[in-house]
C-alpha positions in Angstrom: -20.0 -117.3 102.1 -18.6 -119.9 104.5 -15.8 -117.5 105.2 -18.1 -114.7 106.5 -19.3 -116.9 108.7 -16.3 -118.7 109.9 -15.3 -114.3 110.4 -18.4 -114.2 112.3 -17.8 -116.3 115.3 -14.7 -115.1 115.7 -16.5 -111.7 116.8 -19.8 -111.4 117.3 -19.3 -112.6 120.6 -17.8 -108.8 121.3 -19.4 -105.6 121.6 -17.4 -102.7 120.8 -14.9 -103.6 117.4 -14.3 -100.9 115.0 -12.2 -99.4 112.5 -9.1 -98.0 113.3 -9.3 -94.6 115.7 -13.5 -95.2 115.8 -14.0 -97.3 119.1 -17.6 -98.1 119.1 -19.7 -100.8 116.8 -20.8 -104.1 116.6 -22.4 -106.8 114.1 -25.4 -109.1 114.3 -26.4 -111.4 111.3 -29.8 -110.7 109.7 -32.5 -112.5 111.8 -31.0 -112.8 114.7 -33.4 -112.1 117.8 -32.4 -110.1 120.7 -33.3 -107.2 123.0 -34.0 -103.5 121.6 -33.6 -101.1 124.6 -35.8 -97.9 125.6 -35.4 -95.1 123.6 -34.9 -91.4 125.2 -35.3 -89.2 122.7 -34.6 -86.2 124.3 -31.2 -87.4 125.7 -28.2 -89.2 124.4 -28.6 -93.3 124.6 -25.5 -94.8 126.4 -25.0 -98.4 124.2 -26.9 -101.4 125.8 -26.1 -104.7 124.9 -27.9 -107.1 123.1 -29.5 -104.8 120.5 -32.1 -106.1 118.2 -31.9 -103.8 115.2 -34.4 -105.3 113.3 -37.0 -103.8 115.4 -35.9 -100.2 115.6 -38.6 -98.1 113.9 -36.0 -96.9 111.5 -35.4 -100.5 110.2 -36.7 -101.9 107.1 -37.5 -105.0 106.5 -33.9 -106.8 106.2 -33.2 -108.9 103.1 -31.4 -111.5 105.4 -29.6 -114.7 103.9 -26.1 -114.2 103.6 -26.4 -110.0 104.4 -25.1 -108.7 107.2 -26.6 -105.8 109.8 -23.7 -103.6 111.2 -23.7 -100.7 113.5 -22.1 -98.1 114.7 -22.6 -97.4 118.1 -20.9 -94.0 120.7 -20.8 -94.8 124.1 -22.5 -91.6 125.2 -25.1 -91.0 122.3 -26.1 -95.2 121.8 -26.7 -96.3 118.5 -24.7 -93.7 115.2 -26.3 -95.5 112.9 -26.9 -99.3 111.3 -26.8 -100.2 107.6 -27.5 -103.9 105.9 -24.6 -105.2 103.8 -24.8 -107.2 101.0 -21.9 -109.3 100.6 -21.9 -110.6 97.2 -22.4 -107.5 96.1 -20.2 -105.7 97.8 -22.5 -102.6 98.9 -24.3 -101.1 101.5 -28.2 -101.6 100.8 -29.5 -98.8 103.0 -28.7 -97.1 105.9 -30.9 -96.3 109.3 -30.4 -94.0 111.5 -32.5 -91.5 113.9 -32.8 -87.1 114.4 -34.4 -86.4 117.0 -33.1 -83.2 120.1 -30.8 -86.0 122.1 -28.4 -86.5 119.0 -28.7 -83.3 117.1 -25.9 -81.2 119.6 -23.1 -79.8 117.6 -19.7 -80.2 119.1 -17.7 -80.8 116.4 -16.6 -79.8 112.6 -16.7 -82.6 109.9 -13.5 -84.6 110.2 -11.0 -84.7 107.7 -9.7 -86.5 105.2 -7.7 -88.8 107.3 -11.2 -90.2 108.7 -11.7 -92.2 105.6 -11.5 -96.3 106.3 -12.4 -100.0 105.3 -15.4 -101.2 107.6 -12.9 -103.9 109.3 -16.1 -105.8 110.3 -16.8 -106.9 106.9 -14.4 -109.6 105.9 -11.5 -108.5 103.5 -13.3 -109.9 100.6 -16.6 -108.8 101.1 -15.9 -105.0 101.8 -15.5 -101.9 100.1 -12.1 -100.2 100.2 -10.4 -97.0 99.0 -9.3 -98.6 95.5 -12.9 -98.9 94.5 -13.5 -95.3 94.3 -9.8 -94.4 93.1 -9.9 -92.7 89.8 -13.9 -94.0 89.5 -14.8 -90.6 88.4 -17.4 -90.8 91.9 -17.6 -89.4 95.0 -17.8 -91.3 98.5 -21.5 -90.3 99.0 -22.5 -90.5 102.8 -25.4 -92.1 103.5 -26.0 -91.1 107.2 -24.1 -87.6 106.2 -21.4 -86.0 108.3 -23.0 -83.1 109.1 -26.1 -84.9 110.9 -23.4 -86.6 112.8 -21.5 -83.3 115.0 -22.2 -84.6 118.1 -18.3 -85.8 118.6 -15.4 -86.7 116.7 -16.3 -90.6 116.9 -19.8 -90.4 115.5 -18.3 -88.3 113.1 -15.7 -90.0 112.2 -18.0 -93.6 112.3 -19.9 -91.9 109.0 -16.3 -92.2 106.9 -16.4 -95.8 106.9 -16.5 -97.2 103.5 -19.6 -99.0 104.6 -22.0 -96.0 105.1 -20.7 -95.0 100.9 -22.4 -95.3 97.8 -20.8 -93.8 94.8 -22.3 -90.6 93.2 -21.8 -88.3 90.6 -20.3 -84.9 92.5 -23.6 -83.2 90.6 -25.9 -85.3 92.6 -23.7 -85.5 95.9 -22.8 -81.9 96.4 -25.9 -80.8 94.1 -29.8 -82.1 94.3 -29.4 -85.1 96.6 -27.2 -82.5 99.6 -30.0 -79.9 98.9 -32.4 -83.3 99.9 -30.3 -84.0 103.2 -30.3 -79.9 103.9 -34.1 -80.3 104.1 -34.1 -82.8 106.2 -31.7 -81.0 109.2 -34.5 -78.6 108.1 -36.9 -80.5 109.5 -34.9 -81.5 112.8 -36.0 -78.9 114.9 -38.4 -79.6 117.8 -41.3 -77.4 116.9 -41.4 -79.8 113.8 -40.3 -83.5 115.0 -40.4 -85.6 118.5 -38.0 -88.4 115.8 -36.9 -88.2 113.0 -36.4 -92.1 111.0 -34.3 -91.3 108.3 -33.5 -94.5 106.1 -30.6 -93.9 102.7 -29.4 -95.8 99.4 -28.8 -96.4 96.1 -30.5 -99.4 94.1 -28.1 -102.1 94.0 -30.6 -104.8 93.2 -32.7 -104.9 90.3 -30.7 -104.8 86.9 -32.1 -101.7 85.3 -31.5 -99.9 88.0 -27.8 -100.4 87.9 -26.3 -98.5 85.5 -22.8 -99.6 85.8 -20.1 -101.4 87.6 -16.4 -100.1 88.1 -13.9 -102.9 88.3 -10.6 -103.3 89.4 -8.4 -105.9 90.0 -10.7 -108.7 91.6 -13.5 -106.4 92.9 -16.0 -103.7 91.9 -17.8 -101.3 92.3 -22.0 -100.6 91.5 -23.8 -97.7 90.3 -26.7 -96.9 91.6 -29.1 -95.4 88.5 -31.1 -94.6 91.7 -31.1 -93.0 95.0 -33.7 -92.5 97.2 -34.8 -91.6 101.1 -37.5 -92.7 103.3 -38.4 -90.1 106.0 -40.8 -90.7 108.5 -41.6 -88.0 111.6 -43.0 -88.6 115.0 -44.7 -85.5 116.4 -47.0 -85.4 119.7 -47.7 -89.4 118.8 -48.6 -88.8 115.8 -46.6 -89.9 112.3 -46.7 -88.5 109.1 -43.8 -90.3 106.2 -42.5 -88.9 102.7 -39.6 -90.3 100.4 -37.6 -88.9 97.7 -36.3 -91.0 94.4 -34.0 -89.6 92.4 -32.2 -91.1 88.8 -28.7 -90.6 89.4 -27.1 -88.9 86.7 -23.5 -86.1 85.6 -26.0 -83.6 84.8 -29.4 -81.7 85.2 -31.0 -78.8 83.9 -31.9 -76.0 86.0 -35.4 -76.7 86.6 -34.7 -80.5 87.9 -32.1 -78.5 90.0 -34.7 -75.7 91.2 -37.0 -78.1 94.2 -36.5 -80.8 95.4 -40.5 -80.8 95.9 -40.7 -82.8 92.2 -38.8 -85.7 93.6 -41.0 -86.3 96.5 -43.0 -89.4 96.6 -45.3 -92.0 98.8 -43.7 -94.7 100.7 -45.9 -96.9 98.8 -44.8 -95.8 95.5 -40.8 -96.2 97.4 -41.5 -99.8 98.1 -43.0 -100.0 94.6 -39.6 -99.2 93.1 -37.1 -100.6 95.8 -38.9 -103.9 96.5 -37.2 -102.4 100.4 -40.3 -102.2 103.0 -40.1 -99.3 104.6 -40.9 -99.0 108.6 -41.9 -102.3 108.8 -42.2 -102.1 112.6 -45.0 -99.7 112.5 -48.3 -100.9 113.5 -50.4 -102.0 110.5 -53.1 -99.8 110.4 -50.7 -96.5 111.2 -47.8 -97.8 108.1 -51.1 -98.4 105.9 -52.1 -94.8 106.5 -48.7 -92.7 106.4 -47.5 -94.9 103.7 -49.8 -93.5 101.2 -49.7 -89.9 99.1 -47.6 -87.7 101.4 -49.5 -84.3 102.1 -46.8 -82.3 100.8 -48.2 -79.1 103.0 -47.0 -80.9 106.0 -43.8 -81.1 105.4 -42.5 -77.4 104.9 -41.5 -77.2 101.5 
């Protein structure tokens, strides 16, 4: 890991580095302690420096060491979204980002295929790239999706980055798991949410719940036998929090495909089988309370 590091002072000391043709982002190491600005909800966030991820709402608790945090960031809208990156493993862990009426405009159509790219953040040897998912029989499955990102062509595009991907079986992608992100834009509407914390992945740690790894020449590729989602909504000060967990699988019968409702679970039981803690940064006594059994008649199924 020495080179990450080495990689790391070369630019961590500037703000705004990106891919190719998407301006905005920047990279902090796990850990590190700086400044987390006011949020405004109900307008767009222009960027402020010195960002302390960690302590967003949205964030879990990071798995640090040798991971990195990176994020995405607009000039106009603030912070896309942010996503911890395991480097050994070459894969995204999960990925944070917030709905709420200041980010949800839509100006924009989903970008092309052109908008594809390496996250050039993440050392050449540490990050995913378009050979991985060549001929892998898997789609590039967004995590923060492009179609909660319309609010310009740079946020949109910001969601191609091989960073925000986990591989999926078109089934699940364009099947059970977009029915699961459809629900959620569901829920984006103001006579439902102040926030939306929205936090995405695939299990990439635990050995039964990989289920294979794709290799080519020197590098690979893991899949997830699990995806989930951990949703939690801010209303009037109050909070209310539900996940989803899903096996990941080439085929399901029509009554796994018929409600999403089935695959709705606690935060608790989430944490149970991600060993990820979820909104860390809530109070104690509030994440004790909405991280139990969801109400599902809150939530508009």
């Amino acid at each position: 890991m020495k080179n990450v590091f080495k990689y790391l002072l070369s630019v961590i000391a500037i703000f705004a580095v990106s891919c190719e043709d998407v301006p905005e982002s920047d990279i902090i190491i796990s850990g590190d302690k700086t400044v987390i600005p006011e949020e405004r909800p109900d307008e767009p966030q222009p960027i402020t420096e010195n960002i302390d991820y960690s302590k967003r709402l949205e964030c879990p608790k990071v798995k640090g060491g040798d991971n990195l945090i990176i994020a995405k960031t607009d000039k106009t809208y603030g912070v896309n979204y942010f996503l911890e990156w395991d480097c050994n493993k070459r894969a995204q862990r999960w990925t944070a980002y917030q709905m709420h009426k200041g980010n949800t405009v839509k100006t924009v159509d989903r970008s092309g295929d052109d908008a594809w790219h390496e996250d050039e953040e993440i050392p050449d040897e540490y990050r995913s790239v378009h050979e991985d998912y060549k001929g892998s029989g898997f789609d590039r499955g967004h995590m923060c999706p492009s179609a909660d990102r319309l609010q310009n062509s740079n946020m949109n595009k910001q969601t191609f980055c091989y960073s925000n991907m986990q591989p999926q079986y078109n089934t699940l992608n364009a099947g059970i798991w977009g029915d699961m992100e459809a629900k959620v834009r569901a829920w984006n509407t103001d006579n439902f949410r102040d926030t939306l914390y929205v936090v995405k992945g695939g299990t990439i740690d635990k050995e039964a719940q990989i289920f294979d790894f794709k290799t080519h020449g020197n590098s690979g590729l893991i899949i997830p036998k699990y995806f989930f989602m951990a949703i939690l909504c801010l209303k009037n000060g109050k909070y209310k929090a539900i996940g989803f967990w899903i096996e990941h699988r080439n085929y399901y019968s029509d009554i796994e495909k018929k409600n999403i409702k089935q695959y709705a679970v606690s935060i608790d039981q989430l944490e149970t089988f991600t060993d990820i803690d979820f909104f860390a940064n809530l109070p104690k006594d509030v994440q004790d309370e909405v991280e139990k059994e969801p109400s599902i008649n809150d939530w508009a199924f």
